[in-house]
C-alpha positions, 0 to 999 in steps of 0.5 A, a space after each residue: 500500500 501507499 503509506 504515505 505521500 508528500 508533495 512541496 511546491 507543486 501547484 497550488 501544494 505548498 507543502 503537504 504530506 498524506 498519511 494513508 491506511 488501507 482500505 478505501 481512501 475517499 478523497 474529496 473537495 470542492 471543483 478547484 480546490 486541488 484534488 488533481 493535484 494527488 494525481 499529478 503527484 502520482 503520475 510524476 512518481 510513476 515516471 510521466 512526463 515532467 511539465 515545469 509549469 506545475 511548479 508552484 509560482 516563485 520556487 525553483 523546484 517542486 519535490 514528490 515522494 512517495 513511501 510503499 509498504 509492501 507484502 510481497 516485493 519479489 517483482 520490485 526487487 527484480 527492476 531493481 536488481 535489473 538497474 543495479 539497485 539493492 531490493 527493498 528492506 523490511 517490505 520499504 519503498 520510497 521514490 522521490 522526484 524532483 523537478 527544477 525550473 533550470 532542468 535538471 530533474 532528478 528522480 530517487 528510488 530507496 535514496 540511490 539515483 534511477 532513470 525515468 525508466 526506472 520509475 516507469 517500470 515499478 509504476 506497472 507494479 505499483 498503481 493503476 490509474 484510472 481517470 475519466 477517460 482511462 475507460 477507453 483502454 477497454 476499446 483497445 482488443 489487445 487491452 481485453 486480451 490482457 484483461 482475459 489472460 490475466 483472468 485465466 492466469 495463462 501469464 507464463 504461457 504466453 511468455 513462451 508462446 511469445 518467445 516461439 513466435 519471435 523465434 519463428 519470424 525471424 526464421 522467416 524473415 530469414 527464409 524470406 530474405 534468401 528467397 529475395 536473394 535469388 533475384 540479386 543481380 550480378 553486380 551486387 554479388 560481384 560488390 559483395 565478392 570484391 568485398 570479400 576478397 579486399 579484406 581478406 587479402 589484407 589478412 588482418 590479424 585483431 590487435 595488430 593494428 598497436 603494435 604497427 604503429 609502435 614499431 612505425 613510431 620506432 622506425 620514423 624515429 630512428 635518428 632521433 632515438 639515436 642521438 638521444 642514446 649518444 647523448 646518454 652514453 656521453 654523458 655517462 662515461 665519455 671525455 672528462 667530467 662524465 658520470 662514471 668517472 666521477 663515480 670511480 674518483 669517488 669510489 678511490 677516496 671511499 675505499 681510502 676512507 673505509 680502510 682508515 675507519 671500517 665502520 663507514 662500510 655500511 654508510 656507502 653501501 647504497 653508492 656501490 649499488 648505485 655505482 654498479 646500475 649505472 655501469 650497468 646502464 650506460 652498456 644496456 643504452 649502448 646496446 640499445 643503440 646498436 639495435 637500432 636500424 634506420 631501414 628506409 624499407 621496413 619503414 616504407 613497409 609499415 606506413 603501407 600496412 597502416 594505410 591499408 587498414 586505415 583505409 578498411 577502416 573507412 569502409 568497414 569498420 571503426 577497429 580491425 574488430 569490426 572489420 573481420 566482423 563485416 567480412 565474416 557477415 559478407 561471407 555470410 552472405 555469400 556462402 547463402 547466395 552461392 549455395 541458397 537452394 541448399 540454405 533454403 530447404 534447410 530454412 524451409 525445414 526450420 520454420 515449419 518446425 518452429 511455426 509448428 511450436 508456435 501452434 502447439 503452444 498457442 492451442 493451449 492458450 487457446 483453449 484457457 481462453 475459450 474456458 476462461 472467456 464465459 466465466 469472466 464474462 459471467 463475473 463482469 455481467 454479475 458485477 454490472 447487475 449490482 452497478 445498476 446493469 439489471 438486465 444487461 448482457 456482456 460478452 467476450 467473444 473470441 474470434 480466430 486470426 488468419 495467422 499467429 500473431 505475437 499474442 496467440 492464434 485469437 483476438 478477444 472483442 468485448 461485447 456488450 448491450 446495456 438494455 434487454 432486447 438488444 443485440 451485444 455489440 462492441 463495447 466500443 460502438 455501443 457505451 456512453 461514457 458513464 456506462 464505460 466507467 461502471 463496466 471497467 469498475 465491473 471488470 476489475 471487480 472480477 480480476 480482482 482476485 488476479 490483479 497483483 497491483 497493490 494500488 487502485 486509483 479511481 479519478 472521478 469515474 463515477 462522472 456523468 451517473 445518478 446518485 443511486 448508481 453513485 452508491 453501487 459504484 461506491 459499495 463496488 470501489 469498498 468491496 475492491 478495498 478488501 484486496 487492495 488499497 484503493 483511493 477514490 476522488 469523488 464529487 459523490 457523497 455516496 461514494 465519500 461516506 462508505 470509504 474506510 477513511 475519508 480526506 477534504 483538499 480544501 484551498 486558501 487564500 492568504 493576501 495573494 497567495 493560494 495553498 491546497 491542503 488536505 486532512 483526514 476529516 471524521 465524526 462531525 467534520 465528515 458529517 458537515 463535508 457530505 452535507 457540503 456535497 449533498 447541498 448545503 449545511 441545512 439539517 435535512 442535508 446533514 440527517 441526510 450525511 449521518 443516514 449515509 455514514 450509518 447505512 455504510 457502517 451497516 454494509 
């Protein structure tokens, strides 16, 4: 569940934080006061889109945090384990979000820095959104069929129904591709082949292209590696003053000094090291320096070599890496074209056993479905018989593909007539907007027991319906209260007084500034709210109120 919920300078918020429970969450307020900015606050921590002008006038930046507390945080800790995150403690969850008027957003999960991405991916974990026209994603087929397979729990079948699926086009596409290649023309066979043959004949080797350029570096620089050795052997141990025999001048007098006073041995043994590496130095130069080789050739050689691969380079490839790559692939390609009528029976030969798992495993989707379809169907319509649907008839009908697709061998197409007498037709042709609202409240009821996210929005989704509907959608939202927390803004009394706990945004004004806040309100303060909603504060509005919150204690 949601635990909590704070939000500074967003809006019209200046600073709030919201303590929630569990249960039905009833949050009301008169048309302005701020209710939607609960949602926005909830769609920035579910990672959408960040728009500065929410930012409340004259601050820099607007801050959302929300903490989770969690029962089972298996599929959390796996996005997070996926961004290289720790998994949550004790059940804990807490995302921040903060947004600037210079830019630069930043987002938190559990205190460590995340992408939107990240915030993107735990929101399909976290809430469900629904506002006044989030009903449409019941038009969408592809949406039903999720609603469908959740409901019959075949989530795992359809994962290896999907990964068969793609496995099977790809070796069509690939059979595909060759089959085109029988029509490739002459030149583009012969550009292949001169490809081929250009990179081959260079016969690179990885990691070679280093140790040119170490050995062309050398070779360029032979007369100046040279005269810098001379230079050293000089100053070593050539002509008067040199190192060495400086060395040796001081060596004469401590050896005279060591047999005048033998304790002075220990004090001169770093010299004689010292002494014996530079010996050793001059001869190790000297040797270097008769290695050396100025061949005109050999250099001629490497910079031939380096312009050849700098030239595939520029063809082919960024690194040498890269350039056996495309030859492996053009070879490929080649070895494809030139022996494709083989290539191809053995494609042919892959793709009718690989289309034939696909259909294997999508008949037993199939069938889960085709089970599944009438109990869901069974369940919505009895949950629209107590949201005022008395005698209406809702369908999901299951109608076959002409070829698999990703999602299965069928598409599902919710069908449905509000009145008695009239043919089911697609949901889409056939609800208002208040009927939508109520079935897509009808089918979460019914996967209810099915539906792992914890959290339930519902935003004004019982516009546009009469008050005693208003009460039906209300007793539904509090029955979905019992599995999961559900937060319901609502301009309906009915619907505020069978919440668990019920919250009032109200707005004030203070010189030229406006805040919204928001408090828990009980025992007379709820009372006076429904009476607020039902009208006014007159005492027939306010026996109203109490007749409200009794009825709700007695359901």
């Amino acid at each position: 569940m949601l635990s909590v919920l704070k939000i500074r300078n967003l809006a019209l918020v200046e600073d709030v934080t919201w303590e929630l429970a569990a249960g039905l969450v009833g949050v009301t307020g008169e048309t302005g006061a701020g209710k939607s900015i609960i949602v926005g606050a909830l769609k920035l921590i579910l990672g959408e889109r960040a728009d500065r002008s929410l930012i409340r006038s004259g601050q820099d930046a607007c801050t959302v945090e929300a903490g989770f507390h969690l029962k089972d945080t298996r599929a959390i800790d796996a996005v997070l384990e996926g961004a290289g995150l720790e998994p949550c403690q004790d059940g804990e969850l807490l995302i921040k979000r903060t947004i600037s008027v210079s830019g630069a957003n930043k987002q938190f999960v559990n205190c460590s820095p995340v992408t939107i991405q990240v915030l993107k991916s735990l929101g399909e974990f976290l809430v469900d959104l629904h506002g006044p026209h989030d009903h449409q994603s019941l038009n969408s087929r592809e949406r039903q069929l999720d609603m469908l397979d959740k409901f019959a729990g075949i989530e795992e079948q359809q994962e290896k129904y999907e990964s068969a699926w793609r496995e099977w086009r790809v070796a069509a596409a690939d059979l595909d591709e060759l089959e085109n290649s029988e029509r490739a023309s002459s030149q583009q066979i012969d550009m292949l082949k001169f490809q081929a043959n250009e990179i081959a004949a260079a016969n690179l080797k990885d990691g070679e292209e280093e140790e040119i350029e170490s050995r062309h570096r050398i070779a360029a620089n032979g007369a100046r590696l040279a005269e810098l050795c001379g230079a050293i052997t000089s100053r070593l141990s050539e002509g008067e003053g040199s190192v060495i025999d400086g060395l040796r001048e001081i060596s004469r007098s401590i050896h005279e000094l060591e047999k005048i006073d033998p304790g002075t041995q220990k004090l001169f043994e770093g010299f004689k090291s010292a002494h014996i590496e530079l010996t050793e130095l001059e001869g190790s130069v000297a040797d270097y320096a008769e290695e050396l080789e100025i061949d005109g050739a050999e250099l001629e050689e490497l910079e031939s070599r380096i312009h050849t691969i700098q030239t595939l380079k520029r063809k082919y490839g960024r690194t040498i890496k890269e350039i056996l790559e495309f030859l492996a692939e053009t070879e490929r390609k080649l070895g494809r074209i030139e022996n494709r009528g083989e290539e191809i029976v053995k494609l042919q030969k892959l793709v009718k056993e690989r289309e034939t798992e696909v259909l294997k495993l999508g008949k037993v989707m199939s069938k889960k479905r085709a089970d599944a379809a009438p109990k869901l169907a069974k369940e919505v319509a009895a949950h629209l018989t107590d949201l005022g649907f008395k005698r209406s008839v809702f369908e999901a009908q299951l109608a076959p593909l002409p070829a698999p697709e990703r999602h299965g061998l069928e598409e599902v197409d919710f069908h449905f007539a509000p009145n008695p007498g009239e043919p089911s037709k697609p949901l889409r042709l056939t609800a208002s907007s208040g009927e939508m609202s109520r079935v897509l409240l009808a089918v979460k009821s019914a996967l209810a027991r099915q539906d792992a996210v914890p959290l339930l929005v519902f935003d004004e989704i019982d516009a546009n319906v009469g008050g005693n509907i208003a009460e039906a959608v209300g007793r539904k939202m509090a029955a979905l209260g019992g599995t999961h927390q559900v937060i319901a803004i609502t301009h309906f009394p009915q619907v505020a007084s069978l919440a668990a706990s019920h919250f009032v945004v109200t707005k004030e004004i203070t010189g030229n500034q406006t805040r919204s806040q928001i408090a828990e309100v009980s025992n007379e303060q709820r009372v006076e709210e429904l009476a607020r909603m039902l009208g006014g504060s007159a005492a027939s509005a306010r026996e109203h109120a109490k007749s409200l919150l009794k009825g709700a204690a007695a359901a």
